[in-house]
C-alpha positions in Angstrom: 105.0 80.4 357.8 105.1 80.3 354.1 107.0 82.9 351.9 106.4 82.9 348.1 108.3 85.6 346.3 108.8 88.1 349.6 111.7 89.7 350.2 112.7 89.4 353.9 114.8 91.9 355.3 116.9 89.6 357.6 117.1 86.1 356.1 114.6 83.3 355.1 114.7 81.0 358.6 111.9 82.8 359.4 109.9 81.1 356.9 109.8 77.2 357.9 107.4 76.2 355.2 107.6 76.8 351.5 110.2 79.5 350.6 109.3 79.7 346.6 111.0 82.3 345.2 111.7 84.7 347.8 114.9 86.2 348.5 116.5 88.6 351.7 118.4 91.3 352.1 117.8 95.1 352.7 114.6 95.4 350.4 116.0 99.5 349.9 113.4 101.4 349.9 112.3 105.4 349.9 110.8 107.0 352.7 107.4 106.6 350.8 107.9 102.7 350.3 109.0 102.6 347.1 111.8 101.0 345.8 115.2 102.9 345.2 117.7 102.3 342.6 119.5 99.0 343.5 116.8 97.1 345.2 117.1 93.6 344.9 113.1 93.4 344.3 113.5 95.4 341.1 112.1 92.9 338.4 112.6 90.1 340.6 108.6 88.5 341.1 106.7 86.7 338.8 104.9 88.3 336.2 102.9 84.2 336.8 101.2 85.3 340.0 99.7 89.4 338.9 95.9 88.7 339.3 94.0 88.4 335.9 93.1 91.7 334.7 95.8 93.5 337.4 97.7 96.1 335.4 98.5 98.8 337.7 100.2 98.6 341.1 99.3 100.4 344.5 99.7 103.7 342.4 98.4 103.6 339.3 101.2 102.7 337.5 101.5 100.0 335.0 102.3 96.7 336.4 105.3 95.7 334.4 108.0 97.9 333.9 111.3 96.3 332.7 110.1 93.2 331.6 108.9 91.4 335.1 107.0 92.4 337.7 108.9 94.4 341.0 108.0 92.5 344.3 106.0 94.7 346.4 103.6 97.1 346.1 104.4 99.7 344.0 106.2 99.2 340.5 109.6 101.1 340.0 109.9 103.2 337.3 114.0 103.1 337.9 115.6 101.5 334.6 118.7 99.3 335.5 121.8 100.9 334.9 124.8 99.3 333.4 128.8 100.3 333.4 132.0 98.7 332.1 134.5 98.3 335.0 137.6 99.6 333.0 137.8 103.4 331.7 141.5 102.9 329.9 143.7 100.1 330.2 147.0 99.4 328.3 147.3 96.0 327.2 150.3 94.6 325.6 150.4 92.1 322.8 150.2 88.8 323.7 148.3 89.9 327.2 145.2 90.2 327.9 142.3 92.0 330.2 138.8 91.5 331.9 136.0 94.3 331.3 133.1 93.6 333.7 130.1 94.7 332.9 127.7 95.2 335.8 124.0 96.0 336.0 122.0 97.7 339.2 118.9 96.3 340.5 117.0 93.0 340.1 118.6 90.5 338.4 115.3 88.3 337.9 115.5 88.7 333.8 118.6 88.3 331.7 119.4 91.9 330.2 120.8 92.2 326.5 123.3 95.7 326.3 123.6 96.5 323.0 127.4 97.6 322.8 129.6 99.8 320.0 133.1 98.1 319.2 135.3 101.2 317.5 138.7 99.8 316.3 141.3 102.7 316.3 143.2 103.6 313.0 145.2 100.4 312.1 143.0 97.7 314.3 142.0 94.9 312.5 139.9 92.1 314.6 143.3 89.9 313.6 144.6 92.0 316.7 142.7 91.0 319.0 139.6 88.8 320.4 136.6 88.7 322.3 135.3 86.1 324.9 133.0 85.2 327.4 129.9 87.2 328.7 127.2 85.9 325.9 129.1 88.8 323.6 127.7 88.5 320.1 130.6 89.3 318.0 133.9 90.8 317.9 133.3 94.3 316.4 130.4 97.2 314.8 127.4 96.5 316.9 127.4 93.6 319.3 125.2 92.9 322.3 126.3 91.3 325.5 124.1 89.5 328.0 123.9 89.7 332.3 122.4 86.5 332.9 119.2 86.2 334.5 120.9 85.9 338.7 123.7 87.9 337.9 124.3 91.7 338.6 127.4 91.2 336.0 129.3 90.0 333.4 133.0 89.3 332.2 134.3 89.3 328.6 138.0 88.5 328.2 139.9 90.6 325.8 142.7 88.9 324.2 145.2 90.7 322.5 147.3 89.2 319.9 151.1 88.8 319.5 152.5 90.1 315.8 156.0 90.3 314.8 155.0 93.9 312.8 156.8 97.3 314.5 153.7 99.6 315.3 152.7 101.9 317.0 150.1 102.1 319.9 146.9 101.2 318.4 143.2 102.0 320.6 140.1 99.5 320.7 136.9 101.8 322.3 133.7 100.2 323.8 130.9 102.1 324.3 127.6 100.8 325.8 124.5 102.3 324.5 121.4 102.3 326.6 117.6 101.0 325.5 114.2 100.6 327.1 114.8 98.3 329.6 118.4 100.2 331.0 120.3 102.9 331.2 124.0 104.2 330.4 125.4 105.5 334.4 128.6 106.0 335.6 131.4 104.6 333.1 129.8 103.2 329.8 133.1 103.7 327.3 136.3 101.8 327.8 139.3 102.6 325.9 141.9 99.8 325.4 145.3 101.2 323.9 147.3 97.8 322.3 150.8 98.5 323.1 
């Protein structure tokens, strides 16, 4: 039995010839057959293999929504959504944290989250630094990237050690959401530099 991009409910031994990108797992799906938010066949096929002149699925809807092709029948029209692990942290000078950012759904396609960096009154990006997770800068408007396979993403936050008496000083994140995701559960962190 050959499998090429299935997704098999138990595990792939059941396919003893070629296994080209299929995956398994609980395929989640509605009562109707359609796929519910957190399917691992959300933008996971290959947009390669739709038929020439195929632009609809099952339904009627358009093929492609989110970039690549849903395995199955019918095409979701659920957007991926991405949070930041942390809501408020303190960090203290010289320390350090890890936000996580995690996405649901396939994880066939990289995803690019565009990203606010606020510094607090007094921040300066001397304070603190940014690294890790394809971030694009270290303040303003940044972007950071879930790689294409993964459902998230670290960036380290660094905080730096300065001999100057001050007070509590607060670095905000806020994700912002775009055509290809959404903005669920926690999408602001608040770091207060103690």
């Amino acid at each position: 039995i050959d499998a090429q991009n299935s997704l098999i409910q138990s595990d792939l031994s059941c396919a003893n010839g070629l296994q080209s990108g299929s995956l398994s797992g609980d395929p989640r799906l509605n009562a109707d057959f359609s796929l519910s938010s957190g399917s691992p066949a959300v933008n996971t096929g290959d947009n390669a293999l739709i038929p020439v002149g195929v632009s609809t699925d099952y339904i009627g809807q358009p093929r492609i929504q989110g970039g690549t092709v849903d395995m199955g029948a019918m095409e979701s029209s659920l957007l991926p959504e991405v949070s930041i692990s942390l809501a408020t942290v303190q960090v203290a000078e010289g320390g350090g944290t890890t936000l996580t950012f995690t996405r649901s759904g396939g994880v066939g396609s990289a995803l690019v989250v565009p990203m606010g960096i606020v510094p607090g009154m007094g921040v300066t990006t001397a304070d603190y630094a940014l690294s890790g997770g394809a971030i694009s800068g270290q303040s303003g408007n940044v972007t950071v990237t879930i790689a294409a396979g993964s459902a998230s993403v670290d960036v380290q936050v660094t905080v730096g050690d300065d001999t100057l008496k001050e007070g509590d000083e607060v670095l905000t994140f806020t994700l912002a959401g775009g055509a290809d995701h959404t903005v669920a559960g926690n999408g602001t962190a608040q770091l207060t530099l103690v």
